[in-house]
C-alpha positions as CSV (number, residue, x, y, z in Angstrom):
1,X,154.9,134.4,178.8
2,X,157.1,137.3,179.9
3,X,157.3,140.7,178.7
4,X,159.9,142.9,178.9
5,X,158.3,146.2,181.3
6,X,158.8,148.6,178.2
7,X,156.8,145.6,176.0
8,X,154.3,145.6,178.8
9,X,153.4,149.2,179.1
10,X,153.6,150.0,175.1
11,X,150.8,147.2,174.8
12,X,148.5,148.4,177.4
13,X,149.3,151.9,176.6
14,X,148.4,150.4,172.7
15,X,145.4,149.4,173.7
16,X,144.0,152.0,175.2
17,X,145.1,154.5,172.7
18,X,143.1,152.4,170.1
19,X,139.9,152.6,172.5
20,X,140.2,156.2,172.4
21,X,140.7,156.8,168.9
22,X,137.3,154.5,168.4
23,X,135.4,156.3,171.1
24,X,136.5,159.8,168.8
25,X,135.7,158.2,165.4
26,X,132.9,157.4,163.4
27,X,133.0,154.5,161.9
28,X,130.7,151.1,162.1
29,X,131.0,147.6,162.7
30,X,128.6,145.5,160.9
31,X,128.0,141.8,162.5
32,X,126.1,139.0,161.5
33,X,123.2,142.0,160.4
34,X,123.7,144.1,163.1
35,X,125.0,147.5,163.0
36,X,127.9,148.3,166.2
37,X,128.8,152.2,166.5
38,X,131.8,153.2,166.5
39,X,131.0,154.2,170.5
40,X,130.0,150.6,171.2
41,X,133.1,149.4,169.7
42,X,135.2,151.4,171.8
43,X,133.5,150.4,174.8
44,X,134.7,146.9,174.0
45,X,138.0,147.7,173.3
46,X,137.8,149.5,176.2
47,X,136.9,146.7,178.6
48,X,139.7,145.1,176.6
49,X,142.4,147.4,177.3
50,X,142.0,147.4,180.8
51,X,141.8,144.0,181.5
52,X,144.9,143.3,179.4
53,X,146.5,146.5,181.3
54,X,145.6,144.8,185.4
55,X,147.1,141.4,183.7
56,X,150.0,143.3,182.9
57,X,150.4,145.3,186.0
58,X,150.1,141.5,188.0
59,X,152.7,140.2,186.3
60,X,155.2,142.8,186.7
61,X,154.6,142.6,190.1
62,X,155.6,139.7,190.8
63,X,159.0,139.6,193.1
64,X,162.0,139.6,190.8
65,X,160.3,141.0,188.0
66,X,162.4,144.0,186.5
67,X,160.4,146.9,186.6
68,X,160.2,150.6,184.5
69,X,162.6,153.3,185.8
70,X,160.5,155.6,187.8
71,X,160.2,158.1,185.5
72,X,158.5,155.8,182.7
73,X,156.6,154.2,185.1
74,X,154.5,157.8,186.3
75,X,154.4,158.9,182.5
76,X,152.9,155.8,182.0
77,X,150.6,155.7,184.6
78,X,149.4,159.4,183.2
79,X,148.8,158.1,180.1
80,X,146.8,155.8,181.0
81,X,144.4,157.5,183.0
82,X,144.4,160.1,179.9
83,X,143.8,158.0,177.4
84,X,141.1,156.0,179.4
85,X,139.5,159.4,180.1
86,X,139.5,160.2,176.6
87,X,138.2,156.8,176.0
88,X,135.0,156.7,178.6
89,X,134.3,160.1,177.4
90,X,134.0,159.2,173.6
91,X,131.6,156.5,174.9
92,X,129.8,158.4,176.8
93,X,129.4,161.3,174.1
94,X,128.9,158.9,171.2
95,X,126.0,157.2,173.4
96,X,124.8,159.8,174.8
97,X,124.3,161.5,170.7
98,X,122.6,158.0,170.1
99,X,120.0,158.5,172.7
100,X,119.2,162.2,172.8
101,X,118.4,161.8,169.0
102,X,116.9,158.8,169.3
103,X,118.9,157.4,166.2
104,X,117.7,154.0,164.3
105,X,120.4,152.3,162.1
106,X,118.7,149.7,159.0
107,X,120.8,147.4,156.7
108,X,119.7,147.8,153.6
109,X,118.9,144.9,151.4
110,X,119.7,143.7,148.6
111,X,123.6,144.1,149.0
112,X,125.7,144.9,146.3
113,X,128.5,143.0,144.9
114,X,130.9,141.1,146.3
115,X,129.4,141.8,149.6
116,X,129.0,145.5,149.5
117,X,125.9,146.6,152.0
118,X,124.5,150.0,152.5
119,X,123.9,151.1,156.0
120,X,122.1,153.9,157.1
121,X,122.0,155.9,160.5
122,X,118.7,158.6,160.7
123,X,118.2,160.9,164.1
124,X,115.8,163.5,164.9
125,X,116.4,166.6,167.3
126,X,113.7,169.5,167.7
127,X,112.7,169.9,164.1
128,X,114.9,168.2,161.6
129,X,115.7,164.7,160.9
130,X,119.3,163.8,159.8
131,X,120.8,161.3,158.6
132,X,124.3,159.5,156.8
133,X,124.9,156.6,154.8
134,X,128.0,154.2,155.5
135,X,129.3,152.1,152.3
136,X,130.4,148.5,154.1
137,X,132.6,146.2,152.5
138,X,133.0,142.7,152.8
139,X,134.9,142.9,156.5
140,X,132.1,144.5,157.5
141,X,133.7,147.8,158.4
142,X,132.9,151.5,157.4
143,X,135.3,154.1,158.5
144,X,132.9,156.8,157.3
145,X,129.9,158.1,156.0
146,X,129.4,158.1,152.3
147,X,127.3,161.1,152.6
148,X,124.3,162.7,154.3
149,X,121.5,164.2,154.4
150,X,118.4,166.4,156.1
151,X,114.6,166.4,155.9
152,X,112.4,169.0,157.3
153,X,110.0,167.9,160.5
154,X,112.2,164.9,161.9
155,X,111.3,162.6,158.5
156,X,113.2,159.6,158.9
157,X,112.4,158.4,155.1
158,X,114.5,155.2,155.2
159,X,112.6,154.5,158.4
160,X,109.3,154.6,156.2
161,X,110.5,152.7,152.9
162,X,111.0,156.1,151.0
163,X,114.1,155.2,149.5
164,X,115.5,153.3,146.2
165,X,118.6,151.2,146.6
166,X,120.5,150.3,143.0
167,X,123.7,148.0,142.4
168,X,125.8,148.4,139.5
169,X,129.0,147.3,138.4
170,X,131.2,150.3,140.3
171,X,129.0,150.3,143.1
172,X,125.7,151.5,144.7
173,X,123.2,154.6,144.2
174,X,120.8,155.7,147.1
175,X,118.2,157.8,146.2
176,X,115.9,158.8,149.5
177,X,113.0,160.6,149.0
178,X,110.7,163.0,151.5
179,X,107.2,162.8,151.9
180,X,105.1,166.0,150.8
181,X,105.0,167.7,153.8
182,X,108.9,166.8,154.9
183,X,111.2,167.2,151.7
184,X,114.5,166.2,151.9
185,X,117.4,168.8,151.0
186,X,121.0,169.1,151.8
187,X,121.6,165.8,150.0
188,X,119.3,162.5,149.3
189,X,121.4,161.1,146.7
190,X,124.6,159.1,147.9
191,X,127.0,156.8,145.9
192,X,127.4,153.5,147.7
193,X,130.8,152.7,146.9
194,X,133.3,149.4,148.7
């Protein structure tokens, strides 16, 4: 298949825009009942990007291939090694967050209807335990949290069963509940809605 240069460039240039805009975000991918951050998914499209980018540079290097007027070609170039530095550092930062806080992600069961899941993401640091819930439709995709909340003495109440997950009609209602000595406050109640 050949590609026009411009074609060539805006695609890998694509792609590695769309890694860095994952690696920035914070949404969630889930697959087959397993939760993918947002980070991890950048890291894929990552990989992606620049393997579809050397493919691309190969075959515009072959002889008699037309090429980008010097001036496109260095802009290019520089935005590519932005964007993939934006990219890696996303990764790195989102992975980094995951580790230092030691966060746990659970699927929630039952699901809702027509497919709707609750996920939740709970982390600890020093003395307080956070944590958001992500409403995931169908495609398995949450661009979001739904909400959030904090409990005193790094509680991780989903973690421990502490928690009440109803369906209705419109949607979901989490309810997540502290123990004695670690209440919950600055939320606990989120709507669960696809």
């Amino acid at each position: 298949m050949r590609w026009s240069p411009a074609v060539a460039a805006a695609t890998g240039t694509g792609a590695l825009a769309l890694a860095a805009v994952a690696g920035w975000s914070s949404f969630l991918l889930v697959v087959r009942g397993r939760v993918l951050p947002g980070w991890g998914a950048s890291a894929a499209f990552l990989v992606l990007a620049l393997v579809l980018r050397l493919v691309l540079a190969r075959r515009s290097r072959r002889p008699g291939a037309p090429a980008l007027p010097p001036t496109y070609a260095r802009g290019v170039r520089l935005g590519g090694w932005l964007l993939t530095g934006l990219a890696v550092l996303g990764v790195a930062w989102g992975a980094m967050d995951d580790l230092i806080s030691d966060a746990k992600y659970y699927v929630l069961r039952p699901a809702g209807p027509e497919g709707c899941t609750a996920v939740v993401r709970e982390t600890s640091f020093l003395v307080l335990g956070t944590a958001e819930a992500y409403a995931v439709g169908p495609t398995g995709l949450a661009l979001g949290p739904a909400g959030h909340w904090t409990v005193d003495d790094n509680g991780r109440p989903v973690g421990a069963g502490a928690y009440a997950l109803t369906w209705g009609r419109d949607g979901g209602r989490l309810q997540v509940d502290g123990a004695a000595g670690d209440p919950v406050f600055d939320g606990g109640a989120v709507d669960i809605d696809c």
